[in-house]
C-alpha positions in Angstrom: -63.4 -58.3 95.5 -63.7 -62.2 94.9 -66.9 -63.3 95.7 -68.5 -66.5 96.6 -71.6 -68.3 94.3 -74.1 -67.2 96.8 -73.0 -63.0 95.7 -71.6 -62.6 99.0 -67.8 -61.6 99.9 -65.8 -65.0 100.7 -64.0 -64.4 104.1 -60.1 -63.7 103.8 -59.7 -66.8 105.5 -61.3 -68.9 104.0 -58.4 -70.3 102.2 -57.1 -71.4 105.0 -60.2 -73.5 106.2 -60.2 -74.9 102.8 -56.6 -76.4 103.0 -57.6 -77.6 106.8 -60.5 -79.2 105.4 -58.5 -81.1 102.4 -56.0 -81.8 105.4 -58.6 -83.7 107.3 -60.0 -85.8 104.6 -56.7 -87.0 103.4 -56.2 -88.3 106.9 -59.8 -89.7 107.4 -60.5 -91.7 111.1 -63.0 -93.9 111.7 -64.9 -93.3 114.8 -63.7 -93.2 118.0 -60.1 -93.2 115.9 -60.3 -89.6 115.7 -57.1 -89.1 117.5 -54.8 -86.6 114.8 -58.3 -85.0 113.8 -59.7 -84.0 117.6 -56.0 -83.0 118.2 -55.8 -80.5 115.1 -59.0 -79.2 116.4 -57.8 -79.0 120.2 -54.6 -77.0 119.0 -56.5 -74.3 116.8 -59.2 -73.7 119.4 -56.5 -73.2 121.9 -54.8 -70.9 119.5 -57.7 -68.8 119.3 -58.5 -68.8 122.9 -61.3 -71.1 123.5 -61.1 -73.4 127.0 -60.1 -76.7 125.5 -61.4 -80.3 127.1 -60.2 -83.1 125.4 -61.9 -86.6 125.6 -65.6 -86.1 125.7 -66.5 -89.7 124.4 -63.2 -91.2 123.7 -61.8 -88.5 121.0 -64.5 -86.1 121.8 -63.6 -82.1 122.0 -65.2 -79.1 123.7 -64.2 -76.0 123.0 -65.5 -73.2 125.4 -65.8 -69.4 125.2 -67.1 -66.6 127.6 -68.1 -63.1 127.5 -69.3 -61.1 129.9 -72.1 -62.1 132.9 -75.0 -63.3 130.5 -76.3 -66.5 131.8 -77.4 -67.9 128.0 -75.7 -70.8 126.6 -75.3 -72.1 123.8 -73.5 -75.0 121.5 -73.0 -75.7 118.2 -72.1 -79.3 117.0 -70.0 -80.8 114.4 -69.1 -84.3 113.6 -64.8 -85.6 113.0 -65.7 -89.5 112.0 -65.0 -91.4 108.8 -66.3 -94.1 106.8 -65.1 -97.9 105.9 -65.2 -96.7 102.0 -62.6 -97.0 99.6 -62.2 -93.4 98.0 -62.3 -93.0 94.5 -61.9 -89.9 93.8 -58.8 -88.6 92.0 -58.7 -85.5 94.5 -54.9 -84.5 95.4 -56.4 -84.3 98.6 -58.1 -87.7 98.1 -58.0 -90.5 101.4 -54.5 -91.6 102.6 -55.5 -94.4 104.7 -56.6 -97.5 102.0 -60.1 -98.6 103.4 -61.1 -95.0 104.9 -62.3 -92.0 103.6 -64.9 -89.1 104.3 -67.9 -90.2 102.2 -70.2 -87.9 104.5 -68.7 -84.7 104.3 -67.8 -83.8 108.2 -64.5 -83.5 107.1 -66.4 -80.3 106.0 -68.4 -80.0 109.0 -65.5 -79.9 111.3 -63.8 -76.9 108.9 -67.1 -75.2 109.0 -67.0 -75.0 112.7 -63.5 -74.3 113.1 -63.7 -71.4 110.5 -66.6 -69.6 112.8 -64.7 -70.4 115.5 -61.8 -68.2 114.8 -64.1 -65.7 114.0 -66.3 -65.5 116.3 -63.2 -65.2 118.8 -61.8 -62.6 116.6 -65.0 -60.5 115.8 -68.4 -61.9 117.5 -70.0 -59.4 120.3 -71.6 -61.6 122.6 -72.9 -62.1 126.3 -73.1 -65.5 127.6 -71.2 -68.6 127.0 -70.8 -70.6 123.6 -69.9 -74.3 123.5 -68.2 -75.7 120.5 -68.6 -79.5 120.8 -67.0 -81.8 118.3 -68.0 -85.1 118.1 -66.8 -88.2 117.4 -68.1 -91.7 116.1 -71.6 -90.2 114.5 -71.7 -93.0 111.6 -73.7 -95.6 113.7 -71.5 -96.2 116.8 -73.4 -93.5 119.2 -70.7 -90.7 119.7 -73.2 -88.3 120.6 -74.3 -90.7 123.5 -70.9 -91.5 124.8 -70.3 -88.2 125.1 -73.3 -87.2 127.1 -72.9 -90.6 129.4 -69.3 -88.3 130.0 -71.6 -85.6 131.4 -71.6 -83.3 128.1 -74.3 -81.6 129.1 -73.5 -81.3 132.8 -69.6 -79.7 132.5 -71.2 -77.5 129.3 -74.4 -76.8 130.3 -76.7 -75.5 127.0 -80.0 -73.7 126.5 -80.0 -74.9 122.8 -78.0 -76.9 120.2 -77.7 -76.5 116.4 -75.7 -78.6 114.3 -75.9 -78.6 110.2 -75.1 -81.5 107.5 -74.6 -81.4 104.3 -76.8 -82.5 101.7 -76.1 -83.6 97.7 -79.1 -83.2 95.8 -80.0 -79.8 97.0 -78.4 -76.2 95.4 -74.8 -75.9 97.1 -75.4 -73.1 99.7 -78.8 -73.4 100.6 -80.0 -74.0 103.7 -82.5 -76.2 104.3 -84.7 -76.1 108.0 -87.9 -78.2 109.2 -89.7 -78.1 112.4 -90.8 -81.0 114.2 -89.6 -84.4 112.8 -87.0 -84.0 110.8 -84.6 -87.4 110.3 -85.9 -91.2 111.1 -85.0 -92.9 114.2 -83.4 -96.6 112.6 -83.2 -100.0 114.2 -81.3 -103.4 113.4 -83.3 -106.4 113.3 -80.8 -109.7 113.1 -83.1 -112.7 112.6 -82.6 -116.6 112.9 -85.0 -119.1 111.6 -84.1 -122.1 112.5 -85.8 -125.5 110.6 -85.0 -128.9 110.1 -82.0 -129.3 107.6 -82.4 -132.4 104.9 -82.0 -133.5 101.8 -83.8 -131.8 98.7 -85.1 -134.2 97.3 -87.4 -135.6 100.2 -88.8 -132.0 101.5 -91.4 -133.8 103.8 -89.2 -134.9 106.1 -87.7 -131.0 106.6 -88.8 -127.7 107.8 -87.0 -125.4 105.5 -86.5 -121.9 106.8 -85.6 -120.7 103.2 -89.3 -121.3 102.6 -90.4 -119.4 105.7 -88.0 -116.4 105.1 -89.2 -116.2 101.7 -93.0 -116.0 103.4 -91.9 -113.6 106.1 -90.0 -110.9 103.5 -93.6 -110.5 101.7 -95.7 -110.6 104.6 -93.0 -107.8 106.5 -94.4 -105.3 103.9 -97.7 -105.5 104.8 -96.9 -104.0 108.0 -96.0 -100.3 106.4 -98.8 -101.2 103.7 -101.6 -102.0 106.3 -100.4 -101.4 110.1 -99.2 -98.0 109.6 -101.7 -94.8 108.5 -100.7 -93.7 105.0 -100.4 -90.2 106.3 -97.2 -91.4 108.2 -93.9 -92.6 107.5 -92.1 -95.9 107.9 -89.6 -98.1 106.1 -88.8 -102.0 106.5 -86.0 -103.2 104.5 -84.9 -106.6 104.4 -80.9 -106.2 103.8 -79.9 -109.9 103.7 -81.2 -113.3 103.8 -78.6 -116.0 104.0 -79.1 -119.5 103.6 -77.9 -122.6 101.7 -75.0 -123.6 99.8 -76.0 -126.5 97.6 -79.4 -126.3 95.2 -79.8 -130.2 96.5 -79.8 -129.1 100.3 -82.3 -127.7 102.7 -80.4 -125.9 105.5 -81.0 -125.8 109.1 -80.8 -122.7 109.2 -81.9 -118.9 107.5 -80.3 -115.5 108.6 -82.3 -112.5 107.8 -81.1 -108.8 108.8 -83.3 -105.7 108.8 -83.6 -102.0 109.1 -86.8 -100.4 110.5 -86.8 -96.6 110.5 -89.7 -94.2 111.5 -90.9 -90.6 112.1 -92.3 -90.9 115.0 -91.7 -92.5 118.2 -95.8 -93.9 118.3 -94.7 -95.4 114.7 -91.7 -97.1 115.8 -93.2 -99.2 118.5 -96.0 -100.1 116.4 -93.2 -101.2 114.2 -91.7 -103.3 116.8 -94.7 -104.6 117.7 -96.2 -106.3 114.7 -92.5 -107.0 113.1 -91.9 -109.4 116.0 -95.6 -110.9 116.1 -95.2 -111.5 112.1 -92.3 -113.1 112.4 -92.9 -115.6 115.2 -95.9 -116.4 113.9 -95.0 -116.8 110.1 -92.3 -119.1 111.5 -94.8 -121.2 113.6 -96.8 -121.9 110.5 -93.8 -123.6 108.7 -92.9 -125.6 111.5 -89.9 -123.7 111.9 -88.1 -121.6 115.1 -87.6 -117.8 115.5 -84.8 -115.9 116.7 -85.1 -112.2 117.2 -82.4 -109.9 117.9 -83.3 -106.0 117.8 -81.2 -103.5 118.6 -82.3 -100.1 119.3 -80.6 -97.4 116.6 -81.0 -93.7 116.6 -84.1 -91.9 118.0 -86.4 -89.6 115.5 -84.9 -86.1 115.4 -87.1 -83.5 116.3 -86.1 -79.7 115.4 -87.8 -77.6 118.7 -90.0 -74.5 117.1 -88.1 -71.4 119.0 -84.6 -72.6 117.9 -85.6 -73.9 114.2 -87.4 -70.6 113.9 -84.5 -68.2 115.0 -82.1 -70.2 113.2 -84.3 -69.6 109.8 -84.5 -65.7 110.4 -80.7 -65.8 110.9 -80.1 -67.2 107.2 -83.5 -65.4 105.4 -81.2 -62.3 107.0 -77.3 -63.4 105.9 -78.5 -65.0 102.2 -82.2 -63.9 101.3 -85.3 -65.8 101.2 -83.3 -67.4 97.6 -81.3 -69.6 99.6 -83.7 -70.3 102.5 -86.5 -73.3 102.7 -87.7 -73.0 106.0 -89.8 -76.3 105.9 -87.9 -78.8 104.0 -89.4 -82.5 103.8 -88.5 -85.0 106.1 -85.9 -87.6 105.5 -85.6 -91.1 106.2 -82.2 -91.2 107.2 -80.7 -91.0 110.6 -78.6 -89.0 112.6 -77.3 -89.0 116.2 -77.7 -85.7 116.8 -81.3 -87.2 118.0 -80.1 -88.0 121.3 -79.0 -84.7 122.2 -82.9 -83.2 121.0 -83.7 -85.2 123.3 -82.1 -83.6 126.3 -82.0 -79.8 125.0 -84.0 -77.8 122.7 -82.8 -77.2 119.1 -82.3 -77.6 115.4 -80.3 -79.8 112.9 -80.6 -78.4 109.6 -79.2 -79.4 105.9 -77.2 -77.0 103.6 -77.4 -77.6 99.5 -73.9 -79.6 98.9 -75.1 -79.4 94.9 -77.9 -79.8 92.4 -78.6 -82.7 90.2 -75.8 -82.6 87.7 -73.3 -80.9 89.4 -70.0 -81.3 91.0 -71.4 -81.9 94.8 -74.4 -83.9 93.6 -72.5 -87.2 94.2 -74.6 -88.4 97.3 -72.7 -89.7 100.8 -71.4 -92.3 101.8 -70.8 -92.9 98.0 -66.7 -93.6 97.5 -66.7 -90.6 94.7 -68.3 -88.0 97.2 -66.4 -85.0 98.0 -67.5 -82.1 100.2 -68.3 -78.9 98.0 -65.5 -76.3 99.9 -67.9 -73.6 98.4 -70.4 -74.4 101.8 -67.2 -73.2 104.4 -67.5 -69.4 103.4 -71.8 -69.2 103.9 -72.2 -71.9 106.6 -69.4 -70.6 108.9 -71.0 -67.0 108.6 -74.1 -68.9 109.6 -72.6 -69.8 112.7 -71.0 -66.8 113.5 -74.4 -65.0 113.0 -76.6 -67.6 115.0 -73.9 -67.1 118.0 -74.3 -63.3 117.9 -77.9 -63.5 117.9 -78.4 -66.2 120.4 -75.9 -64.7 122.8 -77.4 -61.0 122.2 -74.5 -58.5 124.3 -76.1 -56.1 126.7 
């Protein structure tokens, strides 16, 4: 019997799950564009016998099963977007669409899901209802919100959400879980100081902002270095700084662009706080103007303790302590999947895309990443498992 790395037996399917998921990234679609990718999804959960409703957030798809009476609920989550990346891979299966590819592996995501899907409708002994939501638009345009401001959580009620993601860097196959904060919240800061434009050569009669930005990009480190306790995280990087075209010119003008990210929601304010009091006030002292524009990103992602705990068990049970950290570190990246923590209990977890040195170590958004198909096999017998034991039949 062929076997997968992990020692298990592969699923006869999965084959076909593979060939969907080399489908999907040839036809990448950035979000809210997932229009042939929510529409493959809508026809094979159909197929299978799932409650289709199409258009949860623009290209959004909920696919709902029920068994029995039970009153327990539950809903798994996976993400359909794209990236703005040039692929350069030389995959057969590699990006059709020049400018767009699947750097982030939910080409992957969305096969996992699909695979579990057919079996749990197949095989999966369960009371209660099960809610398969696939999302669009998670790379930084809010898909999870949109979604819920369409009333996710109202037409498909859940007592818990899971979702997974892959991660290069870590042993393809395992799983990786963390309670409490588990991904950063991040936030944009655009920034305009404005001066007094001039001539280089006379610099008294200017205020140069170039000067000022150069003063505000050292003095923004202080703020992790001395604001924020050592024993917490937080991250300021400035992205860009724009100004000037001529070495003989001051300019008016300076643009500056920022992201703040944070595990904890006490953290983040404090970083709003003195971020915005540094820079008005480094500005004052050169005599030049500050314009602040901060947008709010993603929350911190907080994994609940019940459903990060049962979800643990359920893989120490399928794979073996081997393949199991049940309190991974933290990571400053973000993740949508945030939002809906926020409204229900549950857990977002990473599975081992590939050691260092390996095929799948390639990290996302990268234009050479490609999803490890090895994950589909374990992860969607992880779902299918989770579902079971969630939704225990009477």
């Amino acid at each position: 019997m062929q076997t997968s790395y992990l020692g298990h037996a592969l699923s006869p399917r999965v084959g076909e799950f593979i060939e969907l998921r080399r489908d999907i990234h040839a036809h990448p679609e950035l979000p809210f564009e997932e229009h042939r990718t929510s529409a493959l999804v809508a026809r094979k959960l159909t197929e299978w016998g799932y409650d289709v409703t199409l258009g949860l957030g623009g290209t959004g798809v909920v696919g709902q099963l029920k068994r029995g009476s039970g009153s327990r609920s539950l809903g798994i989550r996976a993400d359909m977007d794209a990236l703005p990346i040039d692929e350069q891979t030389t995959n057969d299966w590699r990006s059709r669409h020049e400018g767009v590819m699947h750097a982030c592996g939910h080409d992957g995501h969305t096969a996992i899901l699909l695979a579990a899907a057919r079996q749990i409708a197949e095989h999966a002994d369960f009371h209660g209802t099960l809610n398969l939501i696939f999302q669009p638009a998670e790379e930084g345009a809010g898909g999870a919100v949109k979604m819920m401001a369409d009333g996710l959580f109202e037409r498909f009620p859940c007592d818990a959400v899971f979702a997974l993601h892959n991660m290069p860097g870590i042993e393809a196959g395992k799983f990786v879980f963390r309670t409490g904060p588990a991904m950063a919240s991040s936030d944009d800061v655009f920034i305009v100081l404005e001066g007094i434009g001039g001539h280089g050569a006379m610099p008294h009669t200017c205020a140069d902002p170039i000067v000022a930005a150069s003063s505000i990009v050292l003095a923004l480190q202080t703020i992790v270095a001395r604001n924020v306790s050592p024993l917490r995280t937080a991250v300021v990087t400035v992205g860009a700084l724009q100004a000037g075209k001529a070495n003989n010119v001051i300019p008016q003008q300076a643009c500056m662009a920022l992201s703040v990210r944070a595990l904890d929601r006490e953290v983040r304010n404090l970083l709003k706080t003195r971020i915005v009091q540094l820079v008005e006030q480094q500005a004052a002292s050169y005599q030049v103007k500050a314009r602040i524009d901060w947008r709010d990103g993603y929350s911190v992602l907080v994994n609940t303790p019940e459903e990060t705990d049962l979800a643990t068990q359920v893989a120490l049970d399928l794979f073996g302590s081997e393949w199991v950290v049940p309190q991974g570190e933290p990571m400053t990246a973000s993740e949508d999947f945030a939002f809906m923590l926020e409204k229900v209990p549950g857990s977002y977890f990473q599975v081992g895309n590939g050691a260092p040195g390996t095929p799948g170590a390639c990290m996302v958004h990268h234009p050479s990443y490609d999803f490890n198909d090895d994950l589909i096999d374990p992860a969607s017998r992880f779902w299918f498992a989770l579902a079971e034991r969630f939704l225990k039949a009477l």
